[in-house]
Backbone as CSV, one residue per row, in Angstrom:
resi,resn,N_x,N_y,N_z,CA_x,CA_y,CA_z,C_x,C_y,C_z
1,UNK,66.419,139.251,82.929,66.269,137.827,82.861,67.358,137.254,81.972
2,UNK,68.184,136.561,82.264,69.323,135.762,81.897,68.794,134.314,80.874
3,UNK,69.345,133.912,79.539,69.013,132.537,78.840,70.043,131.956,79.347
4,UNK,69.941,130.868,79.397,71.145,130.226,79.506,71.583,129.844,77.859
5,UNK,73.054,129.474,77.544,73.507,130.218,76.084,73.588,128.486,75.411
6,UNK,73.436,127.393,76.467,72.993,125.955,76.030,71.986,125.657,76.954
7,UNK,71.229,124.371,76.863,70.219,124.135,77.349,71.265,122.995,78.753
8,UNK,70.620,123.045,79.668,71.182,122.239,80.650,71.598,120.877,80.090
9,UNK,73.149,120.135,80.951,72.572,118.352,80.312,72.025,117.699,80.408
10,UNK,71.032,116.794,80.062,70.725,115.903,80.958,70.836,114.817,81.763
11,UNK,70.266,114.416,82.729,70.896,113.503,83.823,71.756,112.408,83.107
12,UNK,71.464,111.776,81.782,72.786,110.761,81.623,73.886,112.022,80.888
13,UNK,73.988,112.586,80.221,75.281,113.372,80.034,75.693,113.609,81.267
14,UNK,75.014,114.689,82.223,75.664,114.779,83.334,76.317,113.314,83.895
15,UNK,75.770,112.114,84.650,76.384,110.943,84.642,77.575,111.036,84.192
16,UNK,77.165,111.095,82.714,78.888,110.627,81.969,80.220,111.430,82.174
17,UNK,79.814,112.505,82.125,80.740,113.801,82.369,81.304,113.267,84.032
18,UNK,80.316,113.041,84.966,81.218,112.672,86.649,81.899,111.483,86.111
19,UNK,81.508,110.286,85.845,82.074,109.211,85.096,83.274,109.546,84.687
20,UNK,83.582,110.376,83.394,84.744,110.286,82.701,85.721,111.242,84.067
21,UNK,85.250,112.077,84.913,86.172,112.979,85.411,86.560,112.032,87.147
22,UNK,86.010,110.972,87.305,86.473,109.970,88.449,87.677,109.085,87.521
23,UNK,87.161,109.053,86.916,88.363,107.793,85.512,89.213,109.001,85.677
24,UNK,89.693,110.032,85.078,90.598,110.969,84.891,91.093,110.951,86.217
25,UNK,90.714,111.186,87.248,91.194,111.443,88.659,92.235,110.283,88.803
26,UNK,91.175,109.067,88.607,92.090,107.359,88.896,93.190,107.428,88.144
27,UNK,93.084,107.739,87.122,94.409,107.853,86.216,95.860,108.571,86.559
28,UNK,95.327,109.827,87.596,96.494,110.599,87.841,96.459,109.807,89.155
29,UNK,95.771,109.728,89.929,96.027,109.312,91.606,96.842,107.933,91.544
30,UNK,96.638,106.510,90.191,97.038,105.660,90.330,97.364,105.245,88.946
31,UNK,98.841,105.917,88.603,99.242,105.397,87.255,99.475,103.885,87.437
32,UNK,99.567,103.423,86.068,100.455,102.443,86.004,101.219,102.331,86.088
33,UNK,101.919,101.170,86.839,103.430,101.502,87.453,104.233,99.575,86.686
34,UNK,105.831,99.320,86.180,105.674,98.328,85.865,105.846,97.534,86.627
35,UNK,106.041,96.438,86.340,105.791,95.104,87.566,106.811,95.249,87.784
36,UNK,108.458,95.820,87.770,109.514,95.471,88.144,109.551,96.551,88.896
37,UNK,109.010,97.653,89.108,109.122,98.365,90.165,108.627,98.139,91.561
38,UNK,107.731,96.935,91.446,107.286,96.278,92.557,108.114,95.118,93.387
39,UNK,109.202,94.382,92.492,110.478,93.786,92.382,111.643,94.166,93.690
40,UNK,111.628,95.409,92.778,112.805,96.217,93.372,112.073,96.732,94.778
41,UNK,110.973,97.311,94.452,110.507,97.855,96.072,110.685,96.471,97.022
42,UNK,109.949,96.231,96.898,110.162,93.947,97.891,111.464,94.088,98.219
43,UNK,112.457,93.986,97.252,113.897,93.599,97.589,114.432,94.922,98.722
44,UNK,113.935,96.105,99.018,114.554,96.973,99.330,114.107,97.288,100.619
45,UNK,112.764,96.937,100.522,111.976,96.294,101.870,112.187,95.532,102.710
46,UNK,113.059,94.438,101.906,113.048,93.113,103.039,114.912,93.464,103.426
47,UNK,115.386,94.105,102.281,116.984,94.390,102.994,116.893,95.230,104.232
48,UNK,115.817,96.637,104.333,115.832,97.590,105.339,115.646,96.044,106.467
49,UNK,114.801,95.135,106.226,114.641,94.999,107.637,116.353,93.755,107.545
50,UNK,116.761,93.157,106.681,117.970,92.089,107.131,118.970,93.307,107.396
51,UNK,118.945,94.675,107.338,120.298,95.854,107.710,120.052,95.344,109.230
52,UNK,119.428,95.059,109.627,118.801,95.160,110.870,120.153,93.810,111.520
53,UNK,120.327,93.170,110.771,121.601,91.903,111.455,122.715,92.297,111.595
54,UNK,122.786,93.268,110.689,124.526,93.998,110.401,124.910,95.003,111.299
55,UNK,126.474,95.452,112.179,126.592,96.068,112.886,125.943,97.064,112.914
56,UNK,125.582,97.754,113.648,124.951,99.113,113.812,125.242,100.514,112.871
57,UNK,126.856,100.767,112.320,126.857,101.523,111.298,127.129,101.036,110.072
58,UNK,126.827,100.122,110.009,126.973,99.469,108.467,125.625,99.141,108.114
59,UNK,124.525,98.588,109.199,123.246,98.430,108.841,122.288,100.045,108.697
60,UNK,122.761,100.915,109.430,122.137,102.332,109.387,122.670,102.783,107.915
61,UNK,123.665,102.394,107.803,124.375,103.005,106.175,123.330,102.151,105.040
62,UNK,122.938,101.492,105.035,122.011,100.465,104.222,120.654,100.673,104.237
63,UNK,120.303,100.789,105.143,119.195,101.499,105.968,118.278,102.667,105.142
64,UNK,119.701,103.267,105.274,119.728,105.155,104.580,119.989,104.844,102.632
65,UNK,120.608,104.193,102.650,120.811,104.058,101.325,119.730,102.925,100.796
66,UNK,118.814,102.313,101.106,117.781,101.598,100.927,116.203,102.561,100.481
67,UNK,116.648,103.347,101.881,115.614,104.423,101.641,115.096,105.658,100.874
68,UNK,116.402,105.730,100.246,116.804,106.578,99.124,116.120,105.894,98.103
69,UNK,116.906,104.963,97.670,116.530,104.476,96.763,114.842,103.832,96.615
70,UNK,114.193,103.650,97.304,112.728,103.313,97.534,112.171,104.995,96.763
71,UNK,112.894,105.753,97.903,112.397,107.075,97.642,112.225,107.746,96.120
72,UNK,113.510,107.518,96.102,113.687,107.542,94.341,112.929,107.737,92.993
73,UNK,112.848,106.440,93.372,112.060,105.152,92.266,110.457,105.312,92.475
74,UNK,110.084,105.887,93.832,108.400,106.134,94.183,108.352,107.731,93.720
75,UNK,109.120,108.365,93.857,109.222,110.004,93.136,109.010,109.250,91.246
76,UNK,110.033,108.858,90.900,110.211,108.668,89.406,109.174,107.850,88.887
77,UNK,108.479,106.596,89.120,107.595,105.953,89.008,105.718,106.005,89.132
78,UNK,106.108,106.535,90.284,104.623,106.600,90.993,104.025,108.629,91.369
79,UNK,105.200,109.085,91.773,104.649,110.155,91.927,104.440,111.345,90.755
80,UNK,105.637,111.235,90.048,106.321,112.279,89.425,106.609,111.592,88.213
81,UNK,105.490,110.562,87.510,106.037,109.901,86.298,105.920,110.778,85.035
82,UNK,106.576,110.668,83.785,105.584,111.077,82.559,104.066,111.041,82.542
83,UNK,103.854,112.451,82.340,102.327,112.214,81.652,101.665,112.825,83.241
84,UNK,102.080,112.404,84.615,101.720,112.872,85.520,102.007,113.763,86.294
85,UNK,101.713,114.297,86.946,102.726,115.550,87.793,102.392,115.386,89.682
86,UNK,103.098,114.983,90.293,102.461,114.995,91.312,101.449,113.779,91.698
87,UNK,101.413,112.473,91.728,100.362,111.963,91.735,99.898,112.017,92.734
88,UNK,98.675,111.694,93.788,98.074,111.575,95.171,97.431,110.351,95.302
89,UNK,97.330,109.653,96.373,96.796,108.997,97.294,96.026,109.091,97.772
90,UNK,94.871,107.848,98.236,94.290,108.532,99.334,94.761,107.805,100.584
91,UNK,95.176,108.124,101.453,95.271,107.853,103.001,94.505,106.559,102.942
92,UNK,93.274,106.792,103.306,92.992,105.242,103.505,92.985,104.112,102.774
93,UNK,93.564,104.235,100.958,93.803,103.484,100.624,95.334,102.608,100.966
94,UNK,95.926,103.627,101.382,97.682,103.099,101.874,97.536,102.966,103.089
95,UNK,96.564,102.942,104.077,96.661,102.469,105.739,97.269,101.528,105.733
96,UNK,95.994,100.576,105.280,96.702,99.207,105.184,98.196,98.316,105.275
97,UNK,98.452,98.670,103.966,99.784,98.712,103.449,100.680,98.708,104.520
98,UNK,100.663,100.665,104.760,101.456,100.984,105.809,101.647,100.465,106.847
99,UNK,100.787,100.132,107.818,99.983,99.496,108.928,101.292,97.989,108.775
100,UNK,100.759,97.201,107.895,101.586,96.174,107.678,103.056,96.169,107.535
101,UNK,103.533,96.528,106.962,105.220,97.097,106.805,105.277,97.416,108.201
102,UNK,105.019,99.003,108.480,105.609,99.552,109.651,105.275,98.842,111.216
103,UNK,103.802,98.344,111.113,103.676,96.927,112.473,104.607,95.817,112.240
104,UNK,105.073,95.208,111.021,106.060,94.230,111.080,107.247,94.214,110.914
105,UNK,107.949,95.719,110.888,109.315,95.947,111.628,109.193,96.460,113.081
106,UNK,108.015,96.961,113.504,107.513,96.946,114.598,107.762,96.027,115.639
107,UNK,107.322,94.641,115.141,107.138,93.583,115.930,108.301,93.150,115.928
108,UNK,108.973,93.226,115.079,110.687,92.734,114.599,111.667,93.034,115.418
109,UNK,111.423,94.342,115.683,112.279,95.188,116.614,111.916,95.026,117.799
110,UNK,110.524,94.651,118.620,110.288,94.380,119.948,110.900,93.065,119.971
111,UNK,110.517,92.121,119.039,110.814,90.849,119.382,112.704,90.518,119.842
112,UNK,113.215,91.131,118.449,114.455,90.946,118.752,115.277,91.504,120.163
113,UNK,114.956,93.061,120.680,115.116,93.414,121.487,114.987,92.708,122.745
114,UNK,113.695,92.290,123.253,113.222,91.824,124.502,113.368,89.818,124.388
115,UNK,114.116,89.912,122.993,114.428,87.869,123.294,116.097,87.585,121.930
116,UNK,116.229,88.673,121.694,117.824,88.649,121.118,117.360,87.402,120.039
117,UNK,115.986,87.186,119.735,116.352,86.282,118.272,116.441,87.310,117.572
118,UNK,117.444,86.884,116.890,117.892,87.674,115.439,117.271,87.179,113.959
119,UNK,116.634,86.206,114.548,116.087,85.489,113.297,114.985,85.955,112.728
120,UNK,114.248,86.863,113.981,113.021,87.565,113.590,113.254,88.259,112.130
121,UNK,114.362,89.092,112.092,114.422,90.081,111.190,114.281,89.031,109.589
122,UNK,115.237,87.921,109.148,114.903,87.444,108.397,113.021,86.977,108.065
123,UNK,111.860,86.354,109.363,111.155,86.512,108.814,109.967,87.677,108.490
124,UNK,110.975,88.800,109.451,110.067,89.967,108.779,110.642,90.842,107.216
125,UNK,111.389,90.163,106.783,112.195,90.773,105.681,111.172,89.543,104.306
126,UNK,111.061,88.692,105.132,110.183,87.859,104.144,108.486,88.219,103.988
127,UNK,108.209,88.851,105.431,106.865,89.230,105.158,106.486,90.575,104.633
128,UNK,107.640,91.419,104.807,107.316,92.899,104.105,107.545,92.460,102.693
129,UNK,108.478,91.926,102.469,108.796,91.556,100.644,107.312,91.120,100.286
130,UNK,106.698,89.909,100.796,105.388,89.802,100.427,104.347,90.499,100.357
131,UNK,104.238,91.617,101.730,103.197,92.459,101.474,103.412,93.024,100.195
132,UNK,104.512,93.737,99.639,105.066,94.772,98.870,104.705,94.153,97.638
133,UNK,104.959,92.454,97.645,104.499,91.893,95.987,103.052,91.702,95.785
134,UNK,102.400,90.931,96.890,100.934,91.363,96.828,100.125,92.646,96.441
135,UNK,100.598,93.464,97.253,100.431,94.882,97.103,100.404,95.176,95.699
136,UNK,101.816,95.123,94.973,101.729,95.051,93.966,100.875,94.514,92.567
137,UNK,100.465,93.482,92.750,100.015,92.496,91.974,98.225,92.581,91.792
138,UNK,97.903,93.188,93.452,96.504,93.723,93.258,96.289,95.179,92.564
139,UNK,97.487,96.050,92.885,97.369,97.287,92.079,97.207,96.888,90.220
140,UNK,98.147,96.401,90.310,98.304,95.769,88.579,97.258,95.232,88.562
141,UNK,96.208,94.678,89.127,95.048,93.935,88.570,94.092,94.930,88.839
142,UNK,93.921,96.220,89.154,93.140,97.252,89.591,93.774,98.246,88.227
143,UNK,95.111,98.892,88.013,94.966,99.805,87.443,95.837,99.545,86.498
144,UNK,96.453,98.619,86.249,97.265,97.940,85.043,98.906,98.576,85.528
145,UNK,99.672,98.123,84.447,100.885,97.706,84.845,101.652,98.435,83.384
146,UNK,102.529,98.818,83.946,103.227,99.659,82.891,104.245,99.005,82.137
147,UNK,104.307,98.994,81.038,105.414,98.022,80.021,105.595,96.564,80.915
């Protein structure tokens, strides 16, 4: 017959213990990130889609070098910051998001294609910049904002 070598916790310790270890989780899954990294993402967002006006290898060169730099800055910031290693997501919290961006260069690219306005791209360069600052601005009011 086995003692156990403490007495079990009880239901509010236990509580607190899941409590503090969902907070710990939120912390690594969604650092704080600062508001100017939300700045720069917008601006880099709405250029991928205005590359979209510029000849074909000068806008792919922008394109690629846009994406880098997004890439970057979401490695250094968000994924791979101090203090974190690796951060994660969950999928269905970034559908959304995604969904929006990638349907509204989506639509950008049918539109322009099948009616040659070119103008589309300017207002989808205005609506991804917005998703990206919104986006932003609710994270910062959810998990705070770094310096």
């Amino acid at each position: 017959m086995e003692t156990a070598a403490t007495p079990p916790p009880s239901r509010r310790e236990a509580q607190d213990v899941l409590a503090q270890l969902a907070r710990d989780e939120d912390a690594v899954r969604y650092p704080p990130i600062p508001r100017w990294f939300y700045v720069v993402q917008a601006s880099a967002v709405a250029g991928i889609s205005l590359a979209q006006l510029l000849p074909d290898a000068a806008g792919s060169a922008l394109v690629l070098g846009l994406a880098v730099v997004m890439g970057l800055l979401g490695h250094r910031y968000w994924l791979n910051r101090d203090g974190v290693s690796w951060a994660s997501a969950k999928f269905s919290d970034m559908a959304g998001f995604l969904a929006l961006l990638l349907g509204a260069l989506a639509v950008g690219w049918l539109v322009d294609e099948t009616t040659d306005a070119w103008w589309i791209w300017i207002v989808t360069a205005v609506f991804t910049a917005g998703v990206v600052l919104v986006t932003g601005y609710r994270y910062g009011r959810e998990f705070g904002h770094d310096g």
